[in-house]
Backbone as CSV, one residue per row, in Angstrom:
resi,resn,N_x,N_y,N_z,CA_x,CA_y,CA_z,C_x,C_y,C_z
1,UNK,0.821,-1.210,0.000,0.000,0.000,0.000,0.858,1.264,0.000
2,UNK,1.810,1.061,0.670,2.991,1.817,0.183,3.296,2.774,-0.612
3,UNK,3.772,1.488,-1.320,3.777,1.746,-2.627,2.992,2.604,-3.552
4,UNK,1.826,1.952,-3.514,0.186,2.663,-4.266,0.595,4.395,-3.671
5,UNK,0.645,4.694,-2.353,0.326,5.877,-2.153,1.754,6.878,-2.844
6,UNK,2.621,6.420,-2.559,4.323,6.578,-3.052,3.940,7.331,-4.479
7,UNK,3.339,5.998,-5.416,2.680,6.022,-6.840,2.074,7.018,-7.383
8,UNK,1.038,7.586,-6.411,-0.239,8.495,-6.633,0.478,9.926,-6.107
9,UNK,1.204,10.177,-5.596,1.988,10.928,-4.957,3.308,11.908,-5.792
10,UNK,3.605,10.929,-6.488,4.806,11.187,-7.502,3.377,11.466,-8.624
11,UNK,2.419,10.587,-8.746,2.005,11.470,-10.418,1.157,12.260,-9.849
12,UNK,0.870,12.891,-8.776,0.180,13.814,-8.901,1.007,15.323,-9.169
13,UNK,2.746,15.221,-8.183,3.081,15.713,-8.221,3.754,16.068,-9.675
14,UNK,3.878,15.258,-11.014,3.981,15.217,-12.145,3.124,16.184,-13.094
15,UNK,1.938,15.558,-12.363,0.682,15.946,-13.254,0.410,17.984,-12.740
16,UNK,0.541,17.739,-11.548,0.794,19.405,-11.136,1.853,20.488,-12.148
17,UNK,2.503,20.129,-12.317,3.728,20.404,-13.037,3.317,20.894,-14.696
18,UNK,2.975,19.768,-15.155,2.500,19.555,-16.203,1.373,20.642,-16.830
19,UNK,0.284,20.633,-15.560,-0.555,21.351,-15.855,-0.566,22.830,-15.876
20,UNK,0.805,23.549,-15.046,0.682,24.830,-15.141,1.896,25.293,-16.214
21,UNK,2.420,24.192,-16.785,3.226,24.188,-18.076,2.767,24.206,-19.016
22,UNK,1.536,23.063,-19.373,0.275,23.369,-20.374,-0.293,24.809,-20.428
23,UNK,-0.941,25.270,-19.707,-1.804,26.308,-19.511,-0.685,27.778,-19.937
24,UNK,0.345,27.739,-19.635,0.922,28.841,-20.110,1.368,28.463,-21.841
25,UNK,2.305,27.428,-21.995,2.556,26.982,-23.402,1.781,26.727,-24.503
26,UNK,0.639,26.126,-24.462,-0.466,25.566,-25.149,-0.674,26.679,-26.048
27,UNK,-1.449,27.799,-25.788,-1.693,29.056,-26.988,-0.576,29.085,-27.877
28,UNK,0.641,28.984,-27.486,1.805,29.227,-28.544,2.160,28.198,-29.252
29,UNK,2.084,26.655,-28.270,2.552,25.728,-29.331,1.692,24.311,-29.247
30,UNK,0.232,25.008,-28.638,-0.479,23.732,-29.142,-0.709,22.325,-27.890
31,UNK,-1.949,21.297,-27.799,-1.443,20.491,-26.747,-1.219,19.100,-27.042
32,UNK,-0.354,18.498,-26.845,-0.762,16.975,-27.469,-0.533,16.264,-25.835
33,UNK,-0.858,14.778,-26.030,-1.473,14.467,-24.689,0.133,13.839,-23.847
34,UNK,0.681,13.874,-25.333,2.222,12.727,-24.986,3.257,13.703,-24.356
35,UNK,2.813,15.192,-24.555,3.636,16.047,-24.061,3.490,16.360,-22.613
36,UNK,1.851,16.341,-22.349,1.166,16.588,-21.375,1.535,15.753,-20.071
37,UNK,1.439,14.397,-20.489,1.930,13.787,-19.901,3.044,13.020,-19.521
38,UNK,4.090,13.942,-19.897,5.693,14.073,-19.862,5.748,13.663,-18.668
39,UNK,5.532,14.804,-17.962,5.578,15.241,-16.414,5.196,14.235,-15.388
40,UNK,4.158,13.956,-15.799,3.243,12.841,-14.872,4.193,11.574,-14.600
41,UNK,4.721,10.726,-16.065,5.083,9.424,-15.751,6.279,9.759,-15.230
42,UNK,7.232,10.945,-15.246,8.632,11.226,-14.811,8.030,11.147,-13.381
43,UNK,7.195,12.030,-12.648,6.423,11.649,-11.414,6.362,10.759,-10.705
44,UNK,5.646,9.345,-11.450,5.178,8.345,-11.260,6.404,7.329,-10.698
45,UNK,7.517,7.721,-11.692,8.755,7.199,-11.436,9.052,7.417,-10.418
46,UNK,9.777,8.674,-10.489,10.641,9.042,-8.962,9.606,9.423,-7.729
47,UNK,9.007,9.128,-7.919,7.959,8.774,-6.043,8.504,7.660,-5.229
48,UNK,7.735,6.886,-6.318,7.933,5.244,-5.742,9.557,5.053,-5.578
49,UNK,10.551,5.759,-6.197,11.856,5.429,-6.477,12.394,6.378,-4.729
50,UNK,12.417,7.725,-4.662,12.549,8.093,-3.522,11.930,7.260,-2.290
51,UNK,10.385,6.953,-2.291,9.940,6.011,-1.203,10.437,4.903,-0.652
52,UNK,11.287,4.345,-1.797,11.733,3.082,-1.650,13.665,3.391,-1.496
53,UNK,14.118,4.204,-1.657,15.020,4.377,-0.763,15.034,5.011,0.257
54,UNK,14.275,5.604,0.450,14.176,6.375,1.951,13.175,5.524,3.017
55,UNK,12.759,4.500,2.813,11.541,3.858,3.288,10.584,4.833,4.162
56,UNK,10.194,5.606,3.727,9.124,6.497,3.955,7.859,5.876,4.296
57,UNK,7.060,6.162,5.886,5.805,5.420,6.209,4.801,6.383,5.179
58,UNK,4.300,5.883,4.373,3.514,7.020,3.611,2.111,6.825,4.292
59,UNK,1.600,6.493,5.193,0.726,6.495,6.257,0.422,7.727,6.793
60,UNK,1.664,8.361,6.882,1.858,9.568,7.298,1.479,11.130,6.685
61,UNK,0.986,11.982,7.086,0.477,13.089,6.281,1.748,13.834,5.730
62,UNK,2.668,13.407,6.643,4.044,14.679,6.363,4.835,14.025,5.305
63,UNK,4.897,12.610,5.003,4.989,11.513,4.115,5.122,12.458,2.540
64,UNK,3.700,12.454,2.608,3.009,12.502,1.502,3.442,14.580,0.864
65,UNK,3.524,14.997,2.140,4.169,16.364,1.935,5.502,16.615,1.652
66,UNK,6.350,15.434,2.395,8.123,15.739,2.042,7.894,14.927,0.468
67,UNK,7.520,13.569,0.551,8.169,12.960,-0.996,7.210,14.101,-2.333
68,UNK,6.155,14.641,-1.744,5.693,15.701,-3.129,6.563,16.409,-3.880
69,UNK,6.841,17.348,-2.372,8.211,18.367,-2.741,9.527,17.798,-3.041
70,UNK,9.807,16.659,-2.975,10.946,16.062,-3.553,10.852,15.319,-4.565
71,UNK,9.408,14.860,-4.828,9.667,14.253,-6.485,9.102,15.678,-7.145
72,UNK,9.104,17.219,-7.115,8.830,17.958,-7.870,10.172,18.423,-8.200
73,UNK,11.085,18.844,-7.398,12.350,18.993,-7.329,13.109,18.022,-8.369
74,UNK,13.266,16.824,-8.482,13.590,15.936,-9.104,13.370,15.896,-10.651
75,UNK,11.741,16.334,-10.826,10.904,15.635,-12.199,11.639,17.045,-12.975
76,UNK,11.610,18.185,-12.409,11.777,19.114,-12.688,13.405,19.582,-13.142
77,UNK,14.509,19.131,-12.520,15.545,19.124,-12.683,15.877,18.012,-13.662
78,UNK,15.236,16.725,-13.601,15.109,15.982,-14.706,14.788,16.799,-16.560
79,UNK,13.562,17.104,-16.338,12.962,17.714,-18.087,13.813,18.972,-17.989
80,UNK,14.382,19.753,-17.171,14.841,21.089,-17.715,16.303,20.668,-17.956
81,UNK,17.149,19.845,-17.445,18.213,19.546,-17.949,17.929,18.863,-19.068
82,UNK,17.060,18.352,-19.702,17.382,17.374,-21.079,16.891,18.188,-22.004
83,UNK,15.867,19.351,-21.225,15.582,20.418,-22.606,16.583,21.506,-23.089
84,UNK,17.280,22.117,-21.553,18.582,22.614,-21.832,19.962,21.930,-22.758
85,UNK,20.365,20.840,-21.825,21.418,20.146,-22.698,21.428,19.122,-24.007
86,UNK,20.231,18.684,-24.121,20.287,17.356,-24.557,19.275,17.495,-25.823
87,UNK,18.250,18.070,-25.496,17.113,18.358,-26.748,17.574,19.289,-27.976
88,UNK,17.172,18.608,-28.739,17.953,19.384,-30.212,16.832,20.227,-31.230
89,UNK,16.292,21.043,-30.374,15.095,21.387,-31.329,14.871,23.284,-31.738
90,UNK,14.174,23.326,-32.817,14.018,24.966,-33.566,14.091,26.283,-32.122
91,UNK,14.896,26.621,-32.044,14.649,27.833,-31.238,14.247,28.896,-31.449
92,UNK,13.848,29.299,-32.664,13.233,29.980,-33.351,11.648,30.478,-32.965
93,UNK,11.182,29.708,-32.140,10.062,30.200,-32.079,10.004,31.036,-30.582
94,UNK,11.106,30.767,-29.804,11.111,31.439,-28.896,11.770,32.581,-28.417
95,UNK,11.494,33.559,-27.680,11.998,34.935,-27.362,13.443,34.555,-26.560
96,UNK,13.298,33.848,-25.421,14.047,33.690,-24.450,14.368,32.166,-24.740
97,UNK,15.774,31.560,-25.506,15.961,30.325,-26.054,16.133,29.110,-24.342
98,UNK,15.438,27.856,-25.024,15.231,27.349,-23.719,16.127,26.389,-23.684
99,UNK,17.355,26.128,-25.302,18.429,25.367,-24.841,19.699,26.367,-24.672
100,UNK,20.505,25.339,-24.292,21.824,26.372,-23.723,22.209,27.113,-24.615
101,UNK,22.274,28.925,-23.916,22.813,29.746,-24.755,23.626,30.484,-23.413
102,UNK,24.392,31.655,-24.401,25.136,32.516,-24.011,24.971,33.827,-24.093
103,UNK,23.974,34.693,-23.493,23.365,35.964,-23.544,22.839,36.126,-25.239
104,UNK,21.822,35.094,-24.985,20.815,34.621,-26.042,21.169,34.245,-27.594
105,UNK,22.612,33.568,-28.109,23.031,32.927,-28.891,23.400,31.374,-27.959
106,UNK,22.049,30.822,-29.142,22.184,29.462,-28.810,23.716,28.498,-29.030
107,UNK,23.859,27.759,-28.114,25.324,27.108,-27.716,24.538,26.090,-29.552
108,UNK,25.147,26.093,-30.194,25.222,25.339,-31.715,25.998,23.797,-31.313
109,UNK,26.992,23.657,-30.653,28.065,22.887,-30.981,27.861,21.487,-29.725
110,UNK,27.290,20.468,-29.550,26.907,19.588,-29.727,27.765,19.428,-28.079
111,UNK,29.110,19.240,-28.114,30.185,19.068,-27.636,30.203,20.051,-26.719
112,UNK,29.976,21.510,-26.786,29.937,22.188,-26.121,28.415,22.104,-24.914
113,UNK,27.577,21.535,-25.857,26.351,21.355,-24.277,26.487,20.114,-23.428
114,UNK,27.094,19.207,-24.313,27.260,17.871,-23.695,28.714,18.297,-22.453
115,UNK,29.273,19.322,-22.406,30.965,19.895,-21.720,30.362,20.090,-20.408
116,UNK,29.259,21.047,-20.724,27.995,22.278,-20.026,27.273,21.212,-18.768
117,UNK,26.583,20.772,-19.723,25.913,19.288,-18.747,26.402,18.593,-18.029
118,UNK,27.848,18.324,-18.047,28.366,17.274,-17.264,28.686,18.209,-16.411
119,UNK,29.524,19.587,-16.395,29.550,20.059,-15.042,28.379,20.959,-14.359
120,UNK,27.077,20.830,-14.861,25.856,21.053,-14.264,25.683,19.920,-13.490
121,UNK,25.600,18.768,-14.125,25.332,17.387,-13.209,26.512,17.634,-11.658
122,UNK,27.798,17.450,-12.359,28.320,17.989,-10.804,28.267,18.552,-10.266
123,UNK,27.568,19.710,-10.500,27.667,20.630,-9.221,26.515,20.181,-8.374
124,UNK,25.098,19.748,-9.191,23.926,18.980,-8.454,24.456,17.847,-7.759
125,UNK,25.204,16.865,-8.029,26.049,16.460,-7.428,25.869,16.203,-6.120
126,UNK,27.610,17.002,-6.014,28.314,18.025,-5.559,26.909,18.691,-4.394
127,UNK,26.260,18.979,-4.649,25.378,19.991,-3.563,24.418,18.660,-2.566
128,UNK,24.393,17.374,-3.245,23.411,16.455,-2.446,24.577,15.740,-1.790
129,UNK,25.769,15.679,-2.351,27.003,14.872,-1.512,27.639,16.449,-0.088
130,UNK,27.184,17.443,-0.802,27.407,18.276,0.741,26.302,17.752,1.902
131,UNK,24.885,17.936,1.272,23.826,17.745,2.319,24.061,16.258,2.843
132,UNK,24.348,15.373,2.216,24.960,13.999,3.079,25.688,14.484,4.004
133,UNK,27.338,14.571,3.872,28.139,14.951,4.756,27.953,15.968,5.815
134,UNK,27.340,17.015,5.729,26.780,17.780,6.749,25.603,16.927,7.567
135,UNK,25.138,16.098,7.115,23.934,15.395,7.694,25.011,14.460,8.655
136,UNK,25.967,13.722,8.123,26.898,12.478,8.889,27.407,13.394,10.128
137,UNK,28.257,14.752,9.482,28.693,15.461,10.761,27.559,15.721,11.951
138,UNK,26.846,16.256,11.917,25.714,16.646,13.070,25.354,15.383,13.741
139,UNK,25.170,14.468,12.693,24.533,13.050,13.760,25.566,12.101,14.346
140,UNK,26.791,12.632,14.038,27.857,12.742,14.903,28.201,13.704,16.053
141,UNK,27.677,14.885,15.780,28.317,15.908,16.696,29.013,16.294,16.204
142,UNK,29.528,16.459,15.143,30.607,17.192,14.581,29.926,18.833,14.140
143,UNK,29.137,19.272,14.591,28.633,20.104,13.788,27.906,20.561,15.261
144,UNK,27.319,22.058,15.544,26.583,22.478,16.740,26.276,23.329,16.329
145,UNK,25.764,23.939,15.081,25.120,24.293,14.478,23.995,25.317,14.979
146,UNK,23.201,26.490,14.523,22.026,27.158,15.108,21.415,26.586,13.875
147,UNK,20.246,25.424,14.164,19.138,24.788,12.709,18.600,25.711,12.034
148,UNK,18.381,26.490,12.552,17.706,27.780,11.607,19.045,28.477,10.598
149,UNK,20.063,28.831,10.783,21.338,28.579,9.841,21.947,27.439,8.956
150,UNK,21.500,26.359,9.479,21.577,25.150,8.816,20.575,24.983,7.955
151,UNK,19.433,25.077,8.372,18.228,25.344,7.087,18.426,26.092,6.163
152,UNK,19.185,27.550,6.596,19.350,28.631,5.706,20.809,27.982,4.320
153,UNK,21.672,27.588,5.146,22.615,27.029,3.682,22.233,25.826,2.789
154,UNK,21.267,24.688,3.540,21.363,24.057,2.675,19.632,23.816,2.156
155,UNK,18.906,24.866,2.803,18.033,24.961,2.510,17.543,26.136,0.748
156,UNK,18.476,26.970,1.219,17.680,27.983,0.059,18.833,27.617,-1.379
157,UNK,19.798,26.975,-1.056,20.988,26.638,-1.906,20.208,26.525,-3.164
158,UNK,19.201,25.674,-3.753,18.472,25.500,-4.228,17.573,26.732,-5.267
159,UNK,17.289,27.871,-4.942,16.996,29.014,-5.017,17.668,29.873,-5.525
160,UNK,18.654,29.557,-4.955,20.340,30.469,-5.415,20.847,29.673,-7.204
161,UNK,20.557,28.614,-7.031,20.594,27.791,-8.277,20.308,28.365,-9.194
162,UNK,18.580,28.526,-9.027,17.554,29.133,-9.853,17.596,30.751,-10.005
163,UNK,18.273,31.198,-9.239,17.698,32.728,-9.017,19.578,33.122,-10.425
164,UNK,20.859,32.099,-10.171,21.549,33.123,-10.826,21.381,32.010,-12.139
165,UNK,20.805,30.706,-12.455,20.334,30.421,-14.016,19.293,31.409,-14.585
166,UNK,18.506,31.564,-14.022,17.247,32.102,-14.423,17.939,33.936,-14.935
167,UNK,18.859,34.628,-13.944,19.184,35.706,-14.403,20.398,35.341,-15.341
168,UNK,21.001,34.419,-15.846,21.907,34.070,-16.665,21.120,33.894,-18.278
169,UNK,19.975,33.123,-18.024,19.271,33.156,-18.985,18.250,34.207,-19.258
170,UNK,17.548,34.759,-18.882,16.806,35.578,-18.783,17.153,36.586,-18.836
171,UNK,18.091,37.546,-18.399,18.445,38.784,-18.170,18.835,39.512,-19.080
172,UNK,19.426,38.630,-20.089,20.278,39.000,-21.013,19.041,39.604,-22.593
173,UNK,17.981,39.033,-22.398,16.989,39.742,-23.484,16.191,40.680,-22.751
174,UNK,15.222,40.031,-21.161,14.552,40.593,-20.033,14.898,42.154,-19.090
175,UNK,15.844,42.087,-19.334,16.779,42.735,-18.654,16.944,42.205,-17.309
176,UNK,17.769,42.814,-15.905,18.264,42.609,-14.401,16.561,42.462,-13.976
177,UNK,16.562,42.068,-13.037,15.464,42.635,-12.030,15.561,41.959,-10.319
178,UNK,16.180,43.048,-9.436,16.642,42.679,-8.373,15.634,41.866,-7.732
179,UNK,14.178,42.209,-8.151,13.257,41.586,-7.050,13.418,39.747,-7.522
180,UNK,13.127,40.087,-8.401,12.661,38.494,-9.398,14.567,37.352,-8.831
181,UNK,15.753,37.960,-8.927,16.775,37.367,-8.789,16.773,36.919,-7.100
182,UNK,16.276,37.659,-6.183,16.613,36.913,-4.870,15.104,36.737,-4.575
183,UNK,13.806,36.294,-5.327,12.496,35.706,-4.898,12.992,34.551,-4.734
184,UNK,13.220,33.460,-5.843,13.531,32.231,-5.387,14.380,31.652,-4.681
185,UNK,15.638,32.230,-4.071,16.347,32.207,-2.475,15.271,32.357,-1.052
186,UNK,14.903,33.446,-1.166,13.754,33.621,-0.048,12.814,32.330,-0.271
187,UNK,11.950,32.429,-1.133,10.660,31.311,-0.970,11.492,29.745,-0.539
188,UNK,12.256,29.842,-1.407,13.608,28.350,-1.123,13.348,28.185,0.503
189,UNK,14.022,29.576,0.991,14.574,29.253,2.585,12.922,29.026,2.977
190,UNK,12.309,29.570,2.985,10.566,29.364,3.656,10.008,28.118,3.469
191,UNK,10.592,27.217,2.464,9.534,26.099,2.382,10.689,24.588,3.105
192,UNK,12.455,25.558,3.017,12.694,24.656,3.387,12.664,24.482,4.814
193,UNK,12.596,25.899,5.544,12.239,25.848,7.132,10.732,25.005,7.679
194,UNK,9.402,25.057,6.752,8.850,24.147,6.690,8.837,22.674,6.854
195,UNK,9.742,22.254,5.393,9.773,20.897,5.150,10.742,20.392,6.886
196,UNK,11.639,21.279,7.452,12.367,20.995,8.508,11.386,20.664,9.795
197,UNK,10.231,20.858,9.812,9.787,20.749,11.447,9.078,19.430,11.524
198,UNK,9.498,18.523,9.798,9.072,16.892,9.850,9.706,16.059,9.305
199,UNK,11.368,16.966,9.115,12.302,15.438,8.973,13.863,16.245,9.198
200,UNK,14.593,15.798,9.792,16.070,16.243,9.685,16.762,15.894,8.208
201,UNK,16.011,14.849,7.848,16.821,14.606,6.372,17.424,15.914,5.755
202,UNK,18.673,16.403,5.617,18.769,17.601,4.842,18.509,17.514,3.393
203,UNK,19.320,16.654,2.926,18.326,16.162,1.302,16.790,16.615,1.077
204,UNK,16.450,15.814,1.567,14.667,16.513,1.888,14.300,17.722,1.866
205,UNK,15.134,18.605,2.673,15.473,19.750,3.236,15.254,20.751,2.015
206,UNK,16.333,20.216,1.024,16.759,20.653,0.001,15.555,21.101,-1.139
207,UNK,15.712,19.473,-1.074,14.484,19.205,-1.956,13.283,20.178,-2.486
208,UNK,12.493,19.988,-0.999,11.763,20.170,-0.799,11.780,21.900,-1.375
209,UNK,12.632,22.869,-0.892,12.896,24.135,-0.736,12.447,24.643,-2.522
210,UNK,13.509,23.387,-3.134,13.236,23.792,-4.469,12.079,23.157,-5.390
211,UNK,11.424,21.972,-4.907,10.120,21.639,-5.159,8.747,22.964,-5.116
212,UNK,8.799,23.038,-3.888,7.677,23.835,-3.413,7.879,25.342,-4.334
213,UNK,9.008,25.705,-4.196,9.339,27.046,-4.565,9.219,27.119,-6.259
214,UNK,9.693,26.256,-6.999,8.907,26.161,-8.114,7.511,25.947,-8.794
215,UNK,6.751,25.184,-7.611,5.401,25.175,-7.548,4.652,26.448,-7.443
216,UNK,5.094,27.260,-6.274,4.476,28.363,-6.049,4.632,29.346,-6.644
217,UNK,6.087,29.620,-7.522,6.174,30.982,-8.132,5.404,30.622,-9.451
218,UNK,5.434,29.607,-10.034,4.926,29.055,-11.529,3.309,29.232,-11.274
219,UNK,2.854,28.840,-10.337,1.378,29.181,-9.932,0.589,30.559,-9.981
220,UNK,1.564,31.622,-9.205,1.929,32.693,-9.232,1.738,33.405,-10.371
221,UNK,2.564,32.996,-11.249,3.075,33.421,-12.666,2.115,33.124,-13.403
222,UNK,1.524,31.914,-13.527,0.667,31.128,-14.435,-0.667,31.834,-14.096
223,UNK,-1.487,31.982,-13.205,-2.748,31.934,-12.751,-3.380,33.539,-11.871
224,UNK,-2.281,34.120,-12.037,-2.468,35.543,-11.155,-1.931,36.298,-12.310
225,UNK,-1.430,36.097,-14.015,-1.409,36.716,-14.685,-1.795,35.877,-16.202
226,UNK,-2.828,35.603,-16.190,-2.951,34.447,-17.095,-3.065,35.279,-18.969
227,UNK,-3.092,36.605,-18.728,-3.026,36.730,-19.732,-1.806,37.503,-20.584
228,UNK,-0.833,37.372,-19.765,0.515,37.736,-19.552,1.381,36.498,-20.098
229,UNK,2.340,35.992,-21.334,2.510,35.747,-21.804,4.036,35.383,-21.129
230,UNK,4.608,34.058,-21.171,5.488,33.697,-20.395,6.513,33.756,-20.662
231,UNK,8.348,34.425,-20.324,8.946,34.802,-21.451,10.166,34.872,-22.167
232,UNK,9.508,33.120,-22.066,9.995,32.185,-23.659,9.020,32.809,-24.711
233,UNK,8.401,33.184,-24.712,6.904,33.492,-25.406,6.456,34.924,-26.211
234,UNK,7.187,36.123,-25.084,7.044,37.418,-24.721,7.657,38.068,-26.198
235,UNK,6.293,38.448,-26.873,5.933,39.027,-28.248,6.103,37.791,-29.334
236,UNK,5.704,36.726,-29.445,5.427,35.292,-29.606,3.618,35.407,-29.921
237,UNK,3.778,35.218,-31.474,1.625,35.225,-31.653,1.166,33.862,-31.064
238,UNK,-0.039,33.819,-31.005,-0.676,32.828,-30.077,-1.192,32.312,-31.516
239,UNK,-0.958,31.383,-31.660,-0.959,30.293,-33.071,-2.310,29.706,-33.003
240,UNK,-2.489,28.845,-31.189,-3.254,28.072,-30.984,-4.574,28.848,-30.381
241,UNK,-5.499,29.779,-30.806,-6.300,30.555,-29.619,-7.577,29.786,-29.101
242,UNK,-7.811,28.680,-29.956,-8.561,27.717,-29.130,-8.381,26.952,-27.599
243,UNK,-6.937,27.105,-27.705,-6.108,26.535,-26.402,-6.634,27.549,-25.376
244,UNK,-7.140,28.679,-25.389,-7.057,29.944,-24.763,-7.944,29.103,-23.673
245,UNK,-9.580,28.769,-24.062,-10.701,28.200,-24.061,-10.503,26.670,-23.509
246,UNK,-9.989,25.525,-23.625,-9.796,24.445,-24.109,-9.266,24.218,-22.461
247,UNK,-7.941,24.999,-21.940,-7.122,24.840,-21.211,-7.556,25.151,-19.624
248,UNK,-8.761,25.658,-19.890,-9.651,26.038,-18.555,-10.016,24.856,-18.079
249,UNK,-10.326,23.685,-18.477,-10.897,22.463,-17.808,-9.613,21.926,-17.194
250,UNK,-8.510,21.834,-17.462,-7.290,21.417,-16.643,-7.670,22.260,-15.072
251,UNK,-7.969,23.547,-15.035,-7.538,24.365,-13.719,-8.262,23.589,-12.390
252,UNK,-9.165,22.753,-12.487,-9.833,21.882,-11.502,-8.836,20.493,-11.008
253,UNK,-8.368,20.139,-12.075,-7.036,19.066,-11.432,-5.932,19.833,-10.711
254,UNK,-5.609,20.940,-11.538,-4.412,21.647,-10.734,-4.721,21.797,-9.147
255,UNK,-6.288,22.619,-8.768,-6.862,23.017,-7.400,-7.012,21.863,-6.093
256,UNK,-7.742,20.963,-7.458,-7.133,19.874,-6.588,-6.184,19.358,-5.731
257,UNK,-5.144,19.020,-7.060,-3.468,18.759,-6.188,-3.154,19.307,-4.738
258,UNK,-3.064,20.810,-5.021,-3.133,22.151,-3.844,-3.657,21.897,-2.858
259,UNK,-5.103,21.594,-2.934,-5.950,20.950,-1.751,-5.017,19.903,-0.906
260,UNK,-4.701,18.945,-1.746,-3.885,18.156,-1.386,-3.164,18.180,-0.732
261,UNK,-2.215,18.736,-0.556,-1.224,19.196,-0.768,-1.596,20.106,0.833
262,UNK,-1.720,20.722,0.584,-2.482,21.816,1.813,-3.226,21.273,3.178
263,UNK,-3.946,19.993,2.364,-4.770,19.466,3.527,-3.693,18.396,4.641
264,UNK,-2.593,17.569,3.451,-1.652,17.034,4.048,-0.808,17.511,4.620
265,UNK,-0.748,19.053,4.331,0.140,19.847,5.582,-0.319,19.955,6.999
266,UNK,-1.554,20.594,6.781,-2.270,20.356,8.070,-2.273,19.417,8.683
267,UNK,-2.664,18.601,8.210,-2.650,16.959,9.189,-1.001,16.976,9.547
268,UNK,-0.348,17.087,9.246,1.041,17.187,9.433,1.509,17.547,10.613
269,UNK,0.752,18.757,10.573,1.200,20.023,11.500,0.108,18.766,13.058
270,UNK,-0.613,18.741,12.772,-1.765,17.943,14.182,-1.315,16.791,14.243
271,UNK,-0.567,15.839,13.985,-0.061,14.486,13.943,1.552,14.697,14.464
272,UNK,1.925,13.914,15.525,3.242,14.023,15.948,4.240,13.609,14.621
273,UNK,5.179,14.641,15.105,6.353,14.758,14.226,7.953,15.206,14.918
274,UNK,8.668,15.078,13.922,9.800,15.395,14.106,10.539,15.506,13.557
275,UNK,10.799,17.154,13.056,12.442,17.300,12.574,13.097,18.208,12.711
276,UNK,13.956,18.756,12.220,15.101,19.542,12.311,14.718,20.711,13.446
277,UNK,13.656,21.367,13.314,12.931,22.172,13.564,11.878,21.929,14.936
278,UNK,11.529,20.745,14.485,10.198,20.349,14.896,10.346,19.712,16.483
């Protein structure tokens, strides 16, 4: 049963993903179902795959709240690295190119993204082999730490990721924008001080910081400006305007999830726990 919940857990958190990726993309390039559901089976995967190395009681409400935010973190670092490095497709249709470039000339040379990728992979790495070793030191004593500083480095790390890719890529057509470059550090540290008061796992920790925090700003972005154009997109004609119409019946699965998601926090918070924090 486990398992089953592990299962439903990872594709919901897939299918979340998916859906506020649809809803912004769709007008520009259309929906097909195999795309749609990219997200979902990458989901489906790494749930059950985290559950089953972490043996997670998924019985548990906080369960179902840490492995969310960590198979979103995951599914997500999964499709944006293979669309960055690895996907070989027209960039042409977009404002802000979504494979690797260099202040918006796409990286051409094959060799050069495959160079790119491998030391992206290490540094991701590299950042889950720190949160191990800082995890071995403390449960040793090697470490005496104030947790609320410990949350803060290896919590918003994650954020910091996103906040100087996103102005690496972005900035360079978008222009700077101080607020937008340290949002996803802040929300990072907030969800990972959260995910902390129901597991010491720092991994989790991590995770979680950059799960949630991509959930919420994309939500944000997607649904509090829906007619604001996303910007890969930004002065991009809307090809598909049936999608405009079409894409409204998704927004009831998305609310859903949230519920979810929300309601399993709560129970969280009323059900004994324990972590870092907590």
């Amino acid at each position: 049963m486990d398992f089953i919940i592990a299962l439903v857990t990872g594709l919901a958190a897939g299918t979340h993903a998916s859906t506020w990726g649809m809803y912004k993309d769709s007008p520009h390039e259309g929906f097909t179902y195999r795309k749609y559901f990219r997200s979902a089976i990458i989901g489906a995967l790494v749930g059950p795959a985290i559950w089953w190395i972490s043996e997670m009681d998924m019985f548990l409400a906080k369960s179902f709240f840490l492995l969310f935010g960590a198979t979103y973190a995951i599914e997500r670092l999964i499709l944006e690295y293979y669309k960055t490095f690895l996907r070989e497709e027209d960039q042409s249709k977009y404002f802000i190119p979504m494979q690797l470039h260099v202040f918006g000339k796409v990286v051409e040379s094959r060799r050069g993204r495959w160079l790119a990728a491998a030391g992206y992979l290490t540094v991701v790495l590299l950042i889950g082999w720190l949160d191990w070793k800082l995890m071995s030191l403390n449960n040793g004593r090697g470490l005496d730490w104030n947790p609320f500083l410990v949350v803060l480095l290896i919590g918003s790390i994650g954020g910091w990721i996103s906040a100087f890719g996103g102005a690496w890529k972005d900035a360079p057509l978008e222009g700077f924008q101080i607020f937008k470059f340290f949002r996803s550090p802040g929300v990072a540290y907030f969800y990972a001080l959260v995910a902390a008061l129901f597991t010491s796992n720092y991994l989790f920790i991590t995770l979680c910081g950059i799960g949630y925090t991509v959930a919420s700003i994309e939500t944000y972005k997607t649904f509090f400006f829906p007619s604001k154009p996303r910007g890969k997109f930004a002065g991009k004609p809307v090809l598909f305007p049936e999608m405009l119409k079409r894409r409204q019946k998704f927004i009831l699965v998305y609310v859903v999830i949230w519920l979810a998601v929300i309601i399993n926090f709560i129970l969280a918070l009323n059900q004994p726990h324990q972590g870092l924090l907590g």
